[in-house]
C-alpha positions in Angstrom: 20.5 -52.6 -16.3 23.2 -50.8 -14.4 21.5 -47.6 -15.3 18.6 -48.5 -14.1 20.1 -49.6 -10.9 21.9 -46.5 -10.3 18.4 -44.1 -10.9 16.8 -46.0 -8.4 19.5 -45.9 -5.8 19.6 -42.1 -6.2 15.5 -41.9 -5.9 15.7 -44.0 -2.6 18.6 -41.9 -1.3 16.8 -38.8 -2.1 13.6 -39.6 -0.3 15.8 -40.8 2.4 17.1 -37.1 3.1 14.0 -36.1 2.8 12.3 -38.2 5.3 15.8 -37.7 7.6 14.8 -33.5 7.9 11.3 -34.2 8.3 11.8 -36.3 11.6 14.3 -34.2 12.8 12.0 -31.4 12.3 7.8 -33.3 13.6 9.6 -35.6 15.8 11.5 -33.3 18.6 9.4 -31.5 21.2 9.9 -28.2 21.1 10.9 -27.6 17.1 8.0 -26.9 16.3 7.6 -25.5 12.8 3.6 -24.6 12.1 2.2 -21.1 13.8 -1.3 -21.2 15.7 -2.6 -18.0 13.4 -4.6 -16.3 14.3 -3.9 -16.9 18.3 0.0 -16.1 17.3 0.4 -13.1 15.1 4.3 -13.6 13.6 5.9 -9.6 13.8 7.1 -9.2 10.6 10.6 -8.1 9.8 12.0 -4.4 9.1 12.1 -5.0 5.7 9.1 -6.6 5.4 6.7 -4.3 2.5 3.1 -5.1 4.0 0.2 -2.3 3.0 1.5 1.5 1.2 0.8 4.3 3.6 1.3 7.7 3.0 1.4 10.9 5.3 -0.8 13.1 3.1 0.5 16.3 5.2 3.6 16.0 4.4 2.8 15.2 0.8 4.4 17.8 -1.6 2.4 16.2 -5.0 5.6 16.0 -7.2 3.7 12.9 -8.7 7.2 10.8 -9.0 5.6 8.2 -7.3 3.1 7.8 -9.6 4.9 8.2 -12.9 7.5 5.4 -10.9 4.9 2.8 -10.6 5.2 0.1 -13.3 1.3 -1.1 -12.8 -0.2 2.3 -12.5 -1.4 1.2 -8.9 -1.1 4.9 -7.5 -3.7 7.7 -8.9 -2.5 11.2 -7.9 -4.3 14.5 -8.3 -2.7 17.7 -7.5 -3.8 21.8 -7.9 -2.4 24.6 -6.9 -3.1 26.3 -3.8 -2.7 30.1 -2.6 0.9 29.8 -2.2 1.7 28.4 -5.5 2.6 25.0 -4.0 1.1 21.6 -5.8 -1.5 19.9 -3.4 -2.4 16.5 -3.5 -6.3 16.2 -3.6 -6.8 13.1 -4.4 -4.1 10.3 -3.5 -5.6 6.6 -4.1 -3.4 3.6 -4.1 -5.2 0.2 -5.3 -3.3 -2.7 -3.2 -5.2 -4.9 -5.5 -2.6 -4.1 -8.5 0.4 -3.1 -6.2 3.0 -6.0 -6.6 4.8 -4.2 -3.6 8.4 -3.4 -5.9 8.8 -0.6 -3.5 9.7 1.7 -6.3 7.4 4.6 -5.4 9.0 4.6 -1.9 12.5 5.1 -3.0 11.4 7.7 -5.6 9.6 10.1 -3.5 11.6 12.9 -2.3 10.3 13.5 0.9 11.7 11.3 3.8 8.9 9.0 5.4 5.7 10.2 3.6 5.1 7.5 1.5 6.2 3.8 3.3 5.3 0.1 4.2 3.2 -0.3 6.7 4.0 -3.8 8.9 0.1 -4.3 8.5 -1.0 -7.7 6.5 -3.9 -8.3 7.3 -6.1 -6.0 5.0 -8.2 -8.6 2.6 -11.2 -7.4 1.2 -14.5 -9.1 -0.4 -14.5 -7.0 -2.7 -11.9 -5.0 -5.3 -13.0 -1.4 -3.9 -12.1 -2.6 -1.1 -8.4 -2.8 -1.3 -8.1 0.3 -2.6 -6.8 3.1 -0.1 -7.9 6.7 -0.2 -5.8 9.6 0.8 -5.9 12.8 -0.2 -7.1 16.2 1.3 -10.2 16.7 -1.0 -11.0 18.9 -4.0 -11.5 22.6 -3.0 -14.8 24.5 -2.7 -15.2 27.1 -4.7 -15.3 30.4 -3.7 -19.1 31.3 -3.1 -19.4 34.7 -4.8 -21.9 37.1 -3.3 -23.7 39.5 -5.4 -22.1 43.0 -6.0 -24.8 45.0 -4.5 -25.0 43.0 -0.9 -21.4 43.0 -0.7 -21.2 47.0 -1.2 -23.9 47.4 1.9 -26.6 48.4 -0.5 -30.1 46.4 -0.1 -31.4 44.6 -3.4 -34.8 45.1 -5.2 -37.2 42.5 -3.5 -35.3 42.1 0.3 -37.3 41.7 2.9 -35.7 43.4 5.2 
């Protein structure tokens, strides 16, 4: 019986601390606790991880980020341009299957090309939707012009 007693005087004083913050809390003018949304936007914090970015010009394609990410969220395609140097042509990060670890951004080597943005509001209806496309495009290839044209000499059939 005393048992018994005992739980229920813990449930009743339990429900009364409860109760006791939430009056302090809906009672007082001025505390309010509930944001109007979409009237009053709340600025997120500095270390607040809202929607990937990256700054595809700054971009060096060492791929770290993507061989980082733990849900394969981040597809990177380099080649090789003039100068050697790897080129990212296609850069896509799906926000869909990002869970926001914000391991790709400590493991890229270049300083402020790949961070959060303070953006949250980016829902889609629809899965291709939520996934972001960077990237500078695949290169055209060279169009080759035929041998005779290119050494000033006029080809059979010209009209000219």
């Amino acid at each position: 019986m005393w048992g018994y007693m005992k739980r229920m005087f813990s449930s009743v004083k339990s429900v009364l601390a409860g109760m006791r913050i939430t009056l302090r809390y809906g009672v007082k003018p001025g505390s309010e606790v509930t944001q109007q949304y979409p009237e009053v936007r709340r600025e997120p914090s500095d270390r607040f991880r809202g929607k990937l970015f990256v700054d595809i010009n700054i971009c060096t394609g060492c791929t770290a980020c993507a061989r980082i990410c733990p849900v394969d969220a981040i597809v990177l395609k380099t080649v090789r341009d003039e100068n050697k140097k790897l080129r990212p042509v296609v850069f896509d990060i799906d926000n869909a299957r990002c869970i926001y670890c914000g391991l790709c951004v400590e493991a890229c080597p270049v300083d402020q090309c790949l961070y959060f943005e303070k953006k949250y509001e980016f829902s889609s209806y629809s899965r291709e939707g939520l996934v972001s496309h960077f990237g500078l495009g695949e290169p055209k290839p060279a169009e080759k012009k035929p041998a005779a044209a290119s050494e000033g000499k006029e080809t059979k059939g010209a009209v000219g």
